[in-house]
Backbone bond lengths (Angstrom), bond angles and torsions (degrees), N, CA, C in turn:
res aa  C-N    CA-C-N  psi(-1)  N-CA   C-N-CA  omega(-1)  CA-C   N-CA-C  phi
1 X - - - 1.435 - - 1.521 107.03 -
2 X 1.646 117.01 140.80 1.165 106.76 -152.92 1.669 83.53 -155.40
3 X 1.281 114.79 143.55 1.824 115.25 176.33 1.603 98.54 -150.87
4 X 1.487 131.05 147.20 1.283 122.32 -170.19 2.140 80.60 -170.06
5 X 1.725 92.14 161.54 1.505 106.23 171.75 1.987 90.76 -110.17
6 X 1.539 83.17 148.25 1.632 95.45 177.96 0.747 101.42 -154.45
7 X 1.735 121.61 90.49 1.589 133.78 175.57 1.492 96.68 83.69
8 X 1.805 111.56 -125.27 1.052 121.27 177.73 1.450 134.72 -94.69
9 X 1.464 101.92 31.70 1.742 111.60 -163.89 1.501 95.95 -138.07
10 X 1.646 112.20 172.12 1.185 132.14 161.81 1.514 107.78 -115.29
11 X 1.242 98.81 109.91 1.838 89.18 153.73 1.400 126.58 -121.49
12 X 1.862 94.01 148.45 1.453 81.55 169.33 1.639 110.22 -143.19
13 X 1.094 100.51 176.41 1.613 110.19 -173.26 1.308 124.65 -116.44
14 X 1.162 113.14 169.46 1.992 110.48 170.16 1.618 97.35 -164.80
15 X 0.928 112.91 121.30 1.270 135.78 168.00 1.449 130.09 -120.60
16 X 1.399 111.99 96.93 1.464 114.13 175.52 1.512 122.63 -73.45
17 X 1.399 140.34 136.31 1.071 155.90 136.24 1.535 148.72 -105.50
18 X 1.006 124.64 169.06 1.611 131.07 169.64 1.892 96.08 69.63
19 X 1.361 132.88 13.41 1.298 116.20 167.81 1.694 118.41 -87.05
20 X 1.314 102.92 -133.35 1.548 104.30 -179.60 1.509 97.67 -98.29
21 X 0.861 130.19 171.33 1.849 142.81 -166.74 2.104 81.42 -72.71
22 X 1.681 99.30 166.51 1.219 109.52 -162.98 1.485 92.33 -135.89
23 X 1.432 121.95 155.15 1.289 116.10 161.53 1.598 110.24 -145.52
24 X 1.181 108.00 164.78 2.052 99.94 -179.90 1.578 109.41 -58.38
25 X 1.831 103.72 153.34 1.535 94.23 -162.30 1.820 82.80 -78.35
26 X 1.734 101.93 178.55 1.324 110.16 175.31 1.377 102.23 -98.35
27 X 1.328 141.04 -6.03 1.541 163.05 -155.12 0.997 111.15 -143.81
28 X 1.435 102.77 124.19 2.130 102.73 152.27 1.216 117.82 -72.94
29 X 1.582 115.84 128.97 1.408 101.20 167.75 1.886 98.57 -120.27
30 X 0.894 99.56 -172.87 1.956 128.04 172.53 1.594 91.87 -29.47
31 X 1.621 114.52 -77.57 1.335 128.43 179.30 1.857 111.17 -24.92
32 X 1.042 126.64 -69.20 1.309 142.39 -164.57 1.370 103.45 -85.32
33 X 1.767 133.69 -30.61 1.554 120.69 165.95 1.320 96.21 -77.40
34 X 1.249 159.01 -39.85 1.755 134.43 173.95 1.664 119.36 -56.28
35 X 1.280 86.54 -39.50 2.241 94.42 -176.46 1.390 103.03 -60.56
36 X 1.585 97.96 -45.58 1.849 83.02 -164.32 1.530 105.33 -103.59
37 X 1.406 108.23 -47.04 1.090 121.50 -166.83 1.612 114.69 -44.97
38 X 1.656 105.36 -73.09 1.058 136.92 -177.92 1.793 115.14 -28.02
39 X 2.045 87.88 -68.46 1.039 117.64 157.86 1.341 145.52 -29.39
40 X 1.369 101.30 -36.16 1.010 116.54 -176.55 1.770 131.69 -97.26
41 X 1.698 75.67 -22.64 1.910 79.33 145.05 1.396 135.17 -59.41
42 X 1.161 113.38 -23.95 1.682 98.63 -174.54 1.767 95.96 -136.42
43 X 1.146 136.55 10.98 1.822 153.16 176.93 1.514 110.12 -81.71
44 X 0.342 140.10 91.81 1.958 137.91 173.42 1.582 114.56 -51.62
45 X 1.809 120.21 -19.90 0.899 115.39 146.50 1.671 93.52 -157.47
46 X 2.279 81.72 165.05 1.535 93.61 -173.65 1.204 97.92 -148.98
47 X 1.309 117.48 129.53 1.606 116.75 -160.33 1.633 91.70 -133.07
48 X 1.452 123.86 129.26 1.827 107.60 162.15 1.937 85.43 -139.80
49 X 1.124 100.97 152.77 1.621 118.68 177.43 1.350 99.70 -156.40
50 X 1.671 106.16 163.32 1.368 105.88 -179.01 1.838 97.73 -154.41
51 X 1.248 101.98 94.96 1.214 108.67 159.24 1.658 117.20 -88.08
52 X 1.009 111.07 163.89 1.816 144.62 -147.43 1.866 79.69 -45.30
53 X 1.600 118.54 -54.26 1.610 87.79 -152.64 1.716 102.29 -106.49
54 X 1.519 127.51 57.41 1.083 134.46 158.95 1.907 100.40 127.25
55 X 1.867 92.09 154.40 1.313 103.57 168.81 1.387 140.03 -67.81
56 X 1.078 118.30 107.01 1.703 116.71 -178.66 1.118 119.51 -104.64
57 X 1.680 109.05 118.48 1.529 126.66 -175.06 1.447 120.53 -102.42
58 X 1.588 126.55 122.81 1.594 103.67 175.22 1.318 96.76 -131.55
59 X 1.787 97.87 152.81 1.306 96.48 -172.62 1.752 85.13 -126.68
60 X 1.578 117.33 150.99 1.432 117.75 157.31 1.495 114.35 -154.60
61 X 1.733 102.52 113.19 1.443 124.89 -146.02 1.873 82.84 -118.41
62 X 1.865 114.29 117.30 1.065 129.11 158.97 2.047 108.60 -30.74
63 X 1.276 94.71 136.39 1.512 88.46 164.53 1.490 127.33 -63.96
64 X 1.500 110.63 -43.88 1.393 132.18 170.00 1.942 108.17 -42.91
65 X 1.249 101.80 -8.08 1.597 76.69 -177.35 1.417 103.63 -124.42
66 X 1.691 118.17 9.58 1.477 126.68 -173.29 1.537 96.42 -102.79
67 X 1.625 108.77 145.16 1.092 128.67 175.29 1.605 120.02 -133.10
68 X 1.403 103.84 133.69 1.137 111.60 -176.36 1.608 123.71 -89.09
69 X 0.949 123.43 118.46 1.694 131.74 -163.37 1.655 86.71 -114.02
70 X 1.544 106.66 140.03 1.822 123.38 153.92 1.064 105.87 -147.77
71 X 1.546 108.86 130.22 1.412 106.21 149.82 1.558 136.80 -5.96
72 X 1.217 133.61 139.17 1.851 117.53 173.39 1.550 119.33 -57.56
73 X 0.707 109.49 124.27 1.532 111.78 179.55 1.860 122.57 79.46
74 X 1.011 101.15 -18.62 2.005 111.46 146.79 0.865 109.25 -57.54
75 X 1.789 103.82 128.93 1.474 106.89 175.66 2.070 111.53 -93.47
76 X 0.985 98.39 150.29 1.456 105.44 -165.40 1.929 107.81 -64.90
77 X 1.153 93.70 136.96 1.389 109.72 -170.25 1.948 102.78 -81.50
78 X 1.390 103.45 5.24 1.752 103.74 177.37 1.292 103.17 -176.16
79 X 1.052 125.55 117.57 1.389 164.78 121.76 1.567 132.06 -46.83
């Protein structure tokens, strides 16, 4: 799992390894309408594939549309 700023975006990643080989589901379930679906309402891009040695998910969500929420009086964890 991997998240970084690049220019004007956030991306991030997830990459599974070392399990049993993976293949595309034959079904949508719950899992896959939040990743992409969900996601993909407010993500500018949403990529998931799954070759043989684990699932790889990327997400890259404009900065302009992320908002930062804290608690009152917490100081913000990003600036």
């Amino acid at each position: 799992m991997a998240g970084h700023v690049d220019g004007d975006a956030f991306s991030f990643t997830w990459q599974e390894y070392g399990g049993p080989a993976v293949a595309p589901p034959t079904r949508q379930g719950f899992g896959n309408i939040v990743l992409q679906g969900v996601a993909g309402q407010f993500a500018d891009k949403v990529e998931m594939t799954f070759p043989p040695a684990g699932l790889e998910y990327r997400l890259r969500i404009l900065l302009g549309r992320l908002e930062v929420r804290t608690p009152r009086g917490a100081p913000s964890a990003i600036r």
